[in-house]
C-alpha positions in Angstrom: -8.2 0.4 -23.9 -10.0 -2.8 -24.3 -12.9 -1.1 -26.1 -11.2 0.4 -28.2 -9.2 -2.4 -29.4 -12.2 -4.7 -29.9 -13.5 -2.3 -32.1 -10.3 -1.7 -33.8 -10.1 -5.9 -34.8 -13.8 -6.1 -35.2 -14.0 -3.3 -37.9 -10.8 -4.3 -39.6 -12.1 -7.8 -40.4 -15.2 -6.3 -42.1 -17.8 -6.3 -39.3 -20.0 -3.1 -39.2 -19.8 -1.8 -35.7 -21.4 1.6 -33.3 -18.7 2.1 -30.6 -20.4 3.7 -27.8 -18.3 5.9 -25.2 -20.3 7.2 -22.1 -17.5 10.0 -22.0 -17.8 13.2 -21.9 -21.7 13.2 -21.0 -21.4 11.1 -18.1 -17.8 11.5 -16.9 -15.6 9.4 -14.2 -13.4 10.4 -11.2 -10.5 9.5 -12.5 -10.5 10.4 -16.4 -10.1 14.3 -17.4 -11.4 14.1 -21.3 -13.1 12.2 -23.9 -10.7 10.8 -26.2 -10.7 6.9 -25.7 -7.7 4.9 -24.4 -7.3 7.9 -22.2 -4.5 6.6 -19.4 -5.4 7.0 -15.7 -2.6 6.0 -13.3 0.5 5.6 -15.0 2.0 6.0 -18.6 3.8 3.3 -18.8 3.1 -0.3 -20.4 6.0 -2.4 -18.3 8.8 -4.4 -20.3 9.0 -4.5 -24.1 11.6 -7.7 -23.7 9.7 -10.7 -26.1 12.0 -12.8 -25.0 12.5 -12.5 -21.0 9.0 -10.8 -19.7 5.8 -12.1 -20.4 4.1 -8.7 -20.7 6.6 -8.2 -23.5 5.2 -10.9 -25.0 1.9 -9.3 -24.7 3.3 -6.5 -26.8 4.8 -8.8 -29.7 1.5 -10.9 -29.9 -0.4 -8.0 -30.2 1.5 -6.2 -32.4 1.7 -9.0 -34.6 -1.9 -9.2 -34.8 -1.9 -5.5 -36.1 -3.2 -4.1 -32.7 -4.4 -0.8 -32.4 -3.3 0.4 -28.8 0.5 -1.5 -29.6 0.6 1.4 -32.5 -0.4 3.8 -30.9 2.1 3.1 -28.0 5.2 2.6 -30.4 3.9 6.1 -32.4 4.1 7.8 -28.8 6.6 6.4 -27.1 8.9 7.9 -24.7 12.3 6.9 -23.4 11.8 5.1 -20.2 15.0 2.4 -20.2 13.9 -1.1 -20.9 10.0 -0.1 -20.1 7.8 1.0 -23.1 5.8 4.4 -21.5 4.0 6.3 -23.7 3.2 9.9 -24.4 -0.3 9.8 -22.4 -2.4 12.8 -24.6 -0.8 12.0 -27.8 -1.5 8.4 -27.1 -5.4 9.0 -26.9 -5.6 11.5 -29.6 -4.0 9.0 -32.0 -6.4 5.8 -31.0 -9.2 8.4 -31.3 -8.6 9.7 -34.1 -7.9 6.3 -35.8 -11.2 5.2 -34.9 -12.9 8.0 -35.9 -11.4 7.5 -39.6 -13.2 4.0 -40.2 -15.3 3.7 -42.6 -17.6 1.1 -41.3 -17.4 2.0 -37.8 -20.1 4.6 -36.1 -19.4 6.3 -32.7 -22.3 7.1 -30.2 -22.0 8.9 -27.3 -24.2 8.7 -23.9 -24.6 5.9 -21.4 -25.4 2.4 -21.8 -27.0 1.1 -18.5 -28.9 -2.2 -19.2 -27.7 -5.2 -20.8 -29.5 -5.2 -24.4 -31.7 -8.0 -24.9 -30.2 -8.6 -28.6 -27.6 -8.0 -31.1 -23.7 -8.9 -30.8 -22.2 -6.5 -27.6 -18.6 -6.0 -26.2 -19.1 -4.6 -23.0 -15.4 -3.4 -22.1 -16.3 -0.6 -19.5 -12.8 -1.0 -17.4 -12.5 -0.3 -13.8 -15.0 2.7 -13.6 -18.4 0.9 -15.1 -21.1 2.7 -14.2 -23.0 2.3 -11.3 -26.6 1.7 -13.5 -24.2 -0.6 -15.3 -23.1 -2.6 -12.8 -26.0 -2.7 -10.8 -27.6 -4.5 -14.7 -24.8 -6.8 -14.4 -25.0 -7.9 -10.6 -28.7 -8.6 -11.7 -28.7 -10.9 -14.6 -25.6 -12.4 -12.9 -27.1 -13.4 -9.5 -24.2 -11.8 -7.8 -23.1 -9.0 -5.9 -19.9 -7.1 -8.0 -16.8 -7.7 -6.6 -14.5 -4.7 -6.4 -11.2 -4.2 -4.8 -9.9 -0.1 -4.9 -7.6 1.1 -7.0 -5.1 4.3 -6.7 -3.3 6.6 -8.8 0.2 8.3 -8.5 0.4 12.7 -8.4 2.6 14.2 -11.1 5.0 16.6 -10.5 5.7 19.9 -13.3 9.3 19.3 -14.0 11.0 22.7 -13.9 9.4 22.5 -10.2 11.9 19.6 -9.4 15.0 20.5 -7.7 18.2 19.4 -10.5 20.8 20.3 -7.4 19.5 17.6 -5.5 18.1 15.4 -7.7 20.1 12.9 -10.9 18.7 11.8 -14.2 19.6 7.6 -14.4 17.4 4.5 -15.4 18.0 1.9 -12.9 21.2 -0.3 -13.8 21.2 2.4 -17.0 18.6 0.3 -18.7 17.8 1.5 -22.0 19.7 1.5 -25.6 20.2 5.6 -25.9 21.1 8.0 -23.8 18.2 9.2 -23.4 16.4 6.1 -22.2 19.0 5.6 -19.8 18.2 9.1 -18.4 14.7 8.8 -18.6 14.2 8.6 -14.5 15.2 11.0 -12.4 15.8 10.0 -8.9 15.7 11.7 -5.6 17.8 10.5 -2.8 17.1 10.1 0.9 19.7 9.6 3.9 18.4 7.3 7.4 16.7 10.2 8.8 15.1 11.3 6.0 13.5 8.6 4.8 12.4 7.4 9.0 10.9 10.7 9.0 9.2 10.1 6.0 7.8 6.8 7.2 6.2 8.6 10.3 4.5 11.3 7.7 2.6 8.9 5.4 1.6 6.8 8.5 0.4 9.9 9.8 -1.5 11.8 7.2 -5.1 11.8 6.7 -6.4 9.4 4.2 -9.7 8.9 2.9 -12.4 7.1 4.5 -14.4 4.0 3.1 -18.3 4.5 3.3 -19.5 2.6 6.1 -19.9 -1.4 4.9 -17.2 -0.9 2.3 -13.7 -3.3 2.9 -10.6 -2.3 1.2 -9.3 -5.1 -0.7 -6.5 -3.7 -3.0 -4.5 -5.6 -5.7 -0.9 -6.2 -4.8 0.3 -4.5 -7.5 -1.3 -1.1 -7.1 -1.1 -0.9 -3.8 -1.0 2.8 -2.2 2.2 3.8 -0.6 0.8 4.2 3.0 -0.2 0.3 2.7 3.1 -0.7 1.8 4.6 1.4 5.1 1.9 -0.2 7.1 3.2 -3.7 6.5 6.6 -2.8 7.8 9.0 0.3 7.8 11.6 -1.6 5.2 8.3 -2.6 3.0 9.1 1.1 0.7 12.8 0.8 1.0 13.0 -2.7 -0.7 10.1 -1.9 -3.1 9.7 1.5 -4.7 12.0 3.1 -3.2 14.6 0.7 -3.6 18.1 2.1 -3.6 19.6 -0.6 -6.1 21.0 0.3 -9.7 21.7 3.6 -9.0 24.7 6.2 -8.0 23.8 9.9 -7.3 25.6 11.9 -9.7 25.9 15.2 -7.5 27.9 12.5 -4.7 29.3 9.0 -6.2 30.4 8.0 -3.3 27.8 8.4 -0.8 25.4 5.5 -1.7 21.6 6.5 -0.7 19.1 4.9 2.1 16.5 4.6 -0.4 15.3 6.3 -3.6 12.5 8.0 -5.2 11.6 7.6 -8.9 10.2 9.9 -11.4 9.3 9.1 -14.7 8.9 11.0 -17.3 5.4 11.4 -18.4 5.0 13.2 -21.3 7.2 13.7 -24.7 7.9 17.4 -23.8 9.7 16.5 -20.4 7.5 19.2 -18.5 5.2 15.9 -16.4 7.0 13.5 -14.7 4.9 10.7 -12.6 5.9 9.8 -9.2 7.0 6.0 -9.9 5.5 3.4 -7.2 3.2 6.5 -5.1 -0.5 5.4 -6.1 -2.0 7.2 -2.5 -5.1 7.6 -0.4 -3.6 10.3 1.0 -6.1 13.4 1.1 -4.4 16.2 -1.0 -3.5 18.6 1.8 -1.6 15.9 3.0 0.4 14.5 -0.1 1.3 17.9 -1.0 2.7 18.5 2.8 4.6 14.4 2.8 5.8 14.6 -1.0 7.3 17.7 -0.2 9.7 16.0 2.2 10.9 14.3 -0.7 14.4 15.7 -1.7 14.5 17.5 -4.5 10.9 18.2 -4.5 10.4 20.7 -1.4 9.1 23.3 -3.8 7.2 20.9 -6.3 4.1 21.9 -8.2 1.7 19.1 -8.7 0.6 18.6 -12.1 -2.5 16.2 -10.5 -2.9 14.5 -7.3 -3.0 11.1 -6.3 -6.6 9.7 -5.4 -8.0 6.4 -5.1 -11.5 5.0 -6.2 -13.8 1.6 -7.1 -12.6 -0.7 -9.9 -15.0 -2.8 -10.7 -14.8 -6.7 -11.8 -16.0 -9.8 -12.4 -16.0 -13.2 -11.3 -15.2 -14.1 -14.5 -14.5 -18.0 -13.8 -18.0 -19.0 -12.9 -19.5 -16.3 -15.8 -17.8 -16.0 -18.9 -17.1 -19.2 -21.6 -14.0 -19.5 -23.5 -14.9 -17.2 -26.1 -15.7 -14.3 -23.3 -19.4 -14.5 -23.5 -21.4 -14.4 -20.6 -23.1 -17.6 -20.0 -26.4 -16.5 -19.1 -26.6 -14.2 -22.4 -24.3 -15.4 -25.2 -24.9 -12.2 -27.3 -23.0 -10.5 -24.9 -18.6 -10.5 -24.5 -17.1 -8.8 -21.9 -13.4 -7.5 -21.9 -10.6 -5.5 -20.1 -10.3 -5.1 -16.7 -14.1 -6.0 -15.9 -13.4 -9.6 -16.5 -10.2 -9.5 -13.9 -6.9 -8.8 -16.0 -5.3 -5.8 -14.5 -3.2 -3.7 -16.4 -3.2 -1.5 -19.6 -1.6 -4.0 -21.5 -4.0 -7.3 -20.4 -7.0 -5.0 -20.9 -6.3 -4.1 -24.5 -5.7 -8.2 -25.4 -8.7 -8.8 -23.8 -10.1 -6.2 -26.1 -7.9 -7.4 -28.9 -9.5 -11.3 -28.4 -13.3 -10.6 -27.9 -13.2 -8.0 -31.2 -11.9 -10.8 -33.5 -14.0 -13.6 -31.0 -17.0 -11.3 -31.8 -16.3 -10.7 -35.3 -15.3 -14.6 -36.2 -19.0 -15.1 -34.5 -20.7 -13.0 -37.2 -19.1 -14.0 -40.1 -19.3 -17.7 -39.2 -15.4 -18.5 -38.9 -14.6 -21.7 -37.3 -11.9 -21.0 -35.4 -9.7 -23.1 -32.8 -9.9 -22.0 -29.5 -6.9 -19.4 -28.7 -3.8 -21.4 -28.3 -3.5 -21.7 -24.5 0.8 -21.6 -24.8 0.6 -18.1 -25.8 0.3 -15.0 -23.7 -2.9 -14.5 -25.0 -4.5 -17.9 -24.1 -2.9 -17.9 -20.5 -4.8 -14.8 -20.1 -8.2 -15.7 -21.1 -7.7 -19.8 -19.8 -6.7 -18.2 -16.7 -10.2 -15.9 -16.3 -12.7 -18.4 -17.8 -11.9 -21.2 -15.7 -8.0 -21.9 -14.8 -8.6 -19.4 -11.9 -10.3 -20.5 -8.6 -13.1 -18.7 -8.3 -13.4 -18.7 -4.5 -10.8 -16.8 -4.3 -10.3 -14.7 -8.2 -8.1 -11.5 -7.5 -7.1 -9.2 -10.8 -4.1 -10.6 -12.3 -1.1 -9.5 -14.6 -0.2 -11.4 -17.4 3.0 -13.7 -15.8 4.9 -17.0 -17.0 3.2 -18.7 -13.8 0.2 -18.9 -15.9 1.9 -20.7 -18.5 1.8 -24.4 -18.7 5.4 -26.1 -18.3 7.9 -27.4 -20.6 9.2 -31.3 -20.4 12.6 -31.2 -19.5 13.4 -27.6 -19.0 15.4 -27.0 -15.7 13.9 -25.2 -12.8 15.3 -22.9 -10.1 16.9 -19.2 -10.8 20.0 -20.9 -13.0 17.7 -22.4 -15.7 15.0 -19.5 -16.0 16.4 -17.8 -18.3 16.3 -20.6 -21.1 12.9 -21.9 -19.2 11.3 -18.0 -20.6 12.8 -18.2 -23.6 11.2 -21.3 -24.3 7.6 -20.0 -23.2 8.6 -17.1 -25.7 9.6 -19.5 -28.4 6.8 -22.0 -28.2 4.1 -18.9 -27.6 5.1 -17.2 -31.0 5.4 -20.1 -32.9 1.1 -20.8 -31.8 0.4 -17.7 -31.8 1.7 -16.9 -35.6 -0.8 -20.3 -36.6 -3.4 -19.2 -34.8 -3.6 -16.0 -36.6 -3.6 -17.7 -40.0 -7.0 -18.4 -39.5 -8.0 -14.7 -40.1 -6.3 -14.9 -43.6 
């Protein structure tokens, strides 16, 4: 994602640049071609509301500033309610193929596993950097690489889903057409079912960490059997959470908890278990998800696994233009620097392609307007963080600095986000005029 933005902005404001993609010569665990933006976990890029969500406001800013991966997401997109989720093939074949058609930019394939001595570099290798890779960075950097694990959700074939048990609904019927509002399809569970499902996943084999290794997960990818291991209610008032929803096949019998599944591609054939990122071993997520009502006969389009993501402590080694400290010809991006997320990644991408480009053609530019969701971002990873303790983190109004006189508590956020919204869009759109 990030890569391929940066070299989306970088080319369009006149900079020659080689995008190089170790893929498919030297592929990953997780990732199944060699297209670029090619999605991992899940399809979906969260809220498109500009005016209430501040990953929404991700997607305005970056669409305003003519990102790739924004149009590519809008040319695929799927109905999902009030999320934006995306086609996941069709998504990577269009930012490939939109690369590939620039003039001025060159693609090379094959591993890059040393930090380059000169030139101007993005390095935006994500959460699977190479080992060689990030064994060159833990050297120049003096550091040992910090990593936390990271999981991803199975997919179920749809005409392997059982419609007699199982109701198409959004949650609260989010979404402007019908089809948006139908875009979930939920499975319910009574008491028992969902105890005995408890007892499964806290039961079933999982992988094993190399000896030496911790498991540090981010909060918001955290596997399922995690979440049942802090408490038996943990699913139930998460995931699985019950709310904004009435089972078609019985109104009147309101479920114990719910399980979602998103659709996943634009056919309707893939649909992505919503909330199920697992360690499970697959002989025993095929065994527990087929507990799941509606899905005792499912066919599993992929498996849920979990592997290394790679970051960096980004505070103590990037400036506020994203270059590393010790070697200012090189910019790091995406979820290496410690954004999480599809959407984060791809600004990061979006900021150190025109960052990098501005460089070049000797642009004096403003630092990136810290009011926006941008700026919150990248002052949050260069410094605003505390690096003792820097985790991955989503894009979220607690980054955002407060307004005077804006009242606080539940009753006065909704005006309070609206005015992060306003003010961000208004520094955002000035910002940009400096690229005219």
């Amino acid at each position: 994602m990030a890569g391929s933005e940066a070299a989306w902005q970088a080319a369009h404001m006149g900079v020659d640049v080689v995008l190089h993609e170790m893929r498919p010569k030297v592929e990953t665990f997780a990732h199944q071609t060699g297209d670029f933006a090619e999605m991992v976990c899940s399809n979906s890029f969260r809220s498109d509301d500009d005016e209430q969500n501040a990953v929404g406001l991700l997607h305005w800013e970056m669409r305003k500033a003519g990102g790739l991966i924004m149009s590519g997401a809008d040319h695929n997109r799927l109905p999902a309610g009030g999320a934006l989720a995306v086609d996941r093939d069709a998504f990577a074949r269009y930012v490939t193929e939109k690369l590939r058609a620039l003039p001025n930019l060159r693609i090379e394939y094959g591993e890059i596993s040393d930090l380059p001595a000169d030139g101007h570099w993005i390095f935006a290798t994500g959460p699977l950097t190479s080992p060689a890779l990030g064994a060159a960075i833990a050297r120049e950097t003096g550091t040992d690489r910090l990593a936390f694990f990271d999981a991803i959700a199975p997919i179920v074939y749809a005409d392997s889903i059982d419609m007699d048990v199982v109701w198409a609904q959004s949650r609260y019927d989010k979404g402007e057409t019908e089809d948006e509002r139908r875009a979930y399809l939920n499975c319910p569970m009574t008491k028992a079912q969902y105890e005995a499902f408890i007892d499964a996943l806290l039961d079933a084999d999982k992988t094993e960490f190399h000896e030496g290794e911790t498991a540090t997960y981010f909060d918001g990818c955290l596997p399922i059997e995690v979440m049942a291991e802090r408490g038996r209610d943990t699913l139930r008032f998460g995931p699985m959470k019950p709310v904004g929803l009435t089972n078609t096949h019985a109104p009147d019998n309101k479920p114990y908890a719910v399980v979602q599944l998103r659709r996943d591609n634009a056919l309707g054939t893939l649909y992505n278990i919503v909330g199920f990122q697992t360690k499970m071993k697959y002989g025993a997520q095929t065994d527990v998800f087929r507990m799941i009502p509606g899905l005792e006969n499912a066919s599993f389009a992929r498996l849920g696994g979990i592997h290394r993501n790679t970051f960096m402590n980004s505070p103590t080694l990037l400036d506020s233009q994203m270059r590393l400290k010790s070697r200012p010809n090189l910019r790091f991006a995406g979820q290496v620097t410690g954004v999480e997320g599809y959407v984060e990644s791809a600004a990061m991408g979006l900021l150190a392609g025109r960052l990098a480009a501005a460089e070049l053609l000797r642009l004096d530019l403003p630092d990136v307007p810290q009011d926006t969701a941008m700026g919150a971002l990248i002052h949050h990873i260069t410094g605003g963080a505390d690096a003792k303790s820097f985790q991955p983190m989503n894009v979220n109004f607690g980054l955002f600095r407060p307004i005077d006189g804006l009242k606080g508590g539940r009753r006065g956020r909704k005006d309070r986000y609206k005015a992060y919204t306003d003010r961000a869009k208004a520094d955002w759109t000035g910002w940009l005029t400096h690229f005219a």
